[in-house]
N, C-alpha and C positions, 0 to 999 in steps of 0.2 A: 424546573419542575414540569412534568411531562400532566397535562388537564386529565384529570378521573375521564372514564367512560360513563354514558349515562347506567344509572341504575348503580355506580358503585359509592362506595360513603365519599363525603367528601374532605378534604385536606387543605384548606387553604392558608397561604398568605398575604398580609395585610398590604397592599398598593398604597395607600396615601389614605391619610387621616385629615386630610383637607378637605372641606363641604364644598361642593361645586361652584356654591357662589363665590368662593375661597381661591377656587381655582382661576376663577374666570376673570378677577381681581387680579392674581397673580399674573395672569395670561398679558390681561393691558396695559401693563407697567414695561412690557418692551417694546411695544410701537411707539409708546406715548415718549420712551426717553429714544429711540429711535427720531423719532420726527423732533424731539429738541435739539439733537444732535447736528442735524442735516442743516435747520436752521444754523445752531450756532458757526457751522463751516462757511454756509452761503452769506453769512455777514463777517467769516473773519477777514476777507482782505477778494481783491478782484478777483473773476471769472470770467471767462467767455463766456457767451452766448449760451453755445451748448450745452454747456456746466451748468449752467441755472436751468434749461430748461431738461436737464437729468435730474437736477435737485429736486425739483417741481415733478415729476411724476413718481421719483421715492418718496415724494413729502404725500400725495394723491393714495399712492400704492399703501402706506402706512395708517391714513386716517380713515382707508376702508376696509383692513384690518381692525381697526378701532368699532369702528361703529359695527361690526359685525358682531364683535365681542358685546357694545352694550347692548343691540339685540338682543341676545342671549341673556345677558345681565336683567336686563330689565325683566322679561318673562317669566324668571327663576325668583323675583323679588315679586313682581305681579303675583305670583301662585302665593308666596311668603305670606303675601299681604291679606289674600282672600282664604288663605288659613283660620289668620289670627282674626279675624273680621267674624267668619263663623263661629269659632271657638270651643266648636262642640264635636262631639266621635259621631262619625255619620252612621245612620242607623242601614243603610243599603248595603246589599249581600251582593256580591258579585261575584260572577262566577269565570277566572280570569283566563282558566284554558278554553274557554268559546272563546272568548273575546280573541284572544291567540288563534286560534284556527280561524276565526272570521277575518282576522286582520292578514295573516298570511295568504287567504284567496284573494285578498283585495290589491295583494302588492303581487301578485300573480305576473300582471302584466311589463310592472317594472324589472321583475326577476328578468323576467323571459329576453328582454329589452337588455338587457347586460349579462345572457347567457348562465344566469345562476340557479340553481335548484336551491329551494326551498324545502327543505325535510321538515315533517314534525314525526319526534319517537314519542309518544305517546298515544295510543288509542281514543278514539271518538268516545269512550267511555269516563276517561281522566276529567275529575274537578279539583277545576282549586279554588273553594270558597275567597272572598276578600272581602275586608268590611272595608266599601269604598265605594262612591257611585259610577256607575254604570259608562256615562261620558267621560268622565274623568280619565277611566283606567283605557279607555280606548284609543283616546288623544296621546296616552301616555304609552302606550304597546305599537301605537303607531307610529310616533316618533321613535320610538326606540329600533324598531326594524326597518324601517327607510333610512334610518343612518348608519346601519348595519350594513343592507345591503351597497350603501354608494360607498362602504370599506372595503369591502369585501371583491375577494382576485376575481376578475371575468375568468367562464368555466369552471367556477368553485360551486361549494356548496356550503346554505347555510342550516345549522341542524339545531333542533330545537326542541329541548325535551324534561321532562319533570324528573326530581332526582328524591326521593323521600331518603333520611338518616333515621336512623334508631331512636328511643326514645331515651336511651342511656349517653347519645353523642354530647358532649358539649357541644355541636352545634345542629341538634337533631330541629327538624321542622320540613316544609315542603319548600322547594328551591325549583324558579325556573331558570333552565340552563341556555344561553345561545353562544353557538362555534362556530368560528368559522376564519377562514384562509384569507391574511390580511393582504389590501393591493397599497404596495409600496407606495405609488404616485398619491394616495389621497391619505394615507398615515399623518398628516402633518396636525399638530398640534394646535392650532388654530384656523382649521378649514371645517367650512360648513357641517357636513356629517358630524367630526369630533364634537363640535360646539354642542350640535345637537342632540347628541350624547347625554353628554353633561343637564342638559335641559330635564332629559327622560329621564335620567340618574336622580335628580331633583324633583323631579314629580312622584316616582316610585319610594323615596326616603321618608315624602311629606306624607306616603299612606304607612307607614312605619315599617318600611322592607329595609335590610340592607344590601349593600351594593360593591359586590367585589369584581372586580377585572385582571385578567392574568394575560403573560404571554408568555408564550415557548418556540422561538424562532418565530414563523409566519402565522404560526396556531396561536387565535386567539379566544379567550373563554370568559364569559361575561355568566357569571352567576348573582342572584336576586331573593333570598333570601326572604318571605314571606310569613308576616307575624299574623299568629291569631285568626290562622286558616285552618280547616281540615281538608283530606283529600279523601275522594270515594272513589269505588269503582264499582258502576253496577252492573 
């Protein structure tokens, strides 16, 4: 499926019906039997030298895969926890496409630093109300495009732009859109950026957005789905 262009209705398909802390769960069930594995070899019967000390930097290489995952694990259960602790719809209006242009001038330097452009298609006029506080969604747009960026191809670009549907769509509302040209060497499923992901995917669902992801070859299309906003343009 080739990604809508901005500004056209959208069309999507479902990715995974898995909640991130779900994912991230499923993630550390193969280092964890990886590293029982490697144990059960290095005790089934002799070894050289060398052999145990390869064992001993896959056993090393694996438990810091692990702990990278409960980093993540834990953060997405932190937020979990300070949800349910507050328990209440936060009364703060936030206004998410400043927040997005603030955050984009700030990764400015990063971009530039791995040769990437930074588009935003929407106008210094574009809002998109969010009932959500202010820090919150900051922490959460910021993670989200620092880990974009360390995806994303050096000489690429990444584009970033407001999509409004119909009021007749089954999936009519305001959606922010980010695209952008994937680099093969950091694609990997349990590497930092991805992890990080998942984090920002999990802070964006906790303010009741949802959260789809697509590819088409190296094009890939991260749409975010925003409840209980309006958009203006003045």
């Amino acid at each position: 499926m080739i990604p809508a262009q901005i500004g056209e209705p959208l069309v999507f398909a479902e990715i995974t019906c898995r909640s991130p802390l779900a994912q991230l769960l499923h993630a550390l069930n193969q280092p964890l039997t990886g590293l029982q594995c490697s144990m059960e070899v290095a005790l089934a019967g002799s070894r050289t030298p060398e052999q145990y000390r390869q064992g001993l930097r896959d056993g090393l290489a694996l438990t810091e895969r692990m702990r990278t995952l409960v980093e993540a694990i834990r953060e997405v259960a932190d937020g979990l926890e300070e949800d349910e602790d507050k328990n209440e719809v936060p009364n703060e209006m936030t206004d998410l496409a400043t927040i997005v242009r603030e955050t984009v001038n700030d990764l400015k330097p990063v971009a530039e630093s791995k040769v990437i452009r930074m588009e935003i298609e929407f106008d210094s006029s574009s809002i998109l109300v969010v009932r959500a506080g202010r820090q919150k969604l900051c922490g959460i747009v910021f993670r989200m495009l620092d880990s974009v960026l360390s995806l994303a191809a050096e000489g690429s670009a990444v584009k970033i732009g407001i999509v409004k549907t119909g009021a007749g769509s089954t999936q009519s509302g305001d959606w922010l859109r980010v695209r952008w040209e994937a680099n093969d060497e950091a694609r990997q499923p349990s590497s930092r950026p991805e992890l990080a992901l998942l984090v920002a995917q999990a802070g964006f669902e906790r303010c009741g957005a949802g959260w789809q992801r697509m590819w088409d070859g190296k094009q890939e299309t991260l749409s975010i789905r925003l409840p209980g906003i309006s958009r203006k343009n003045s």
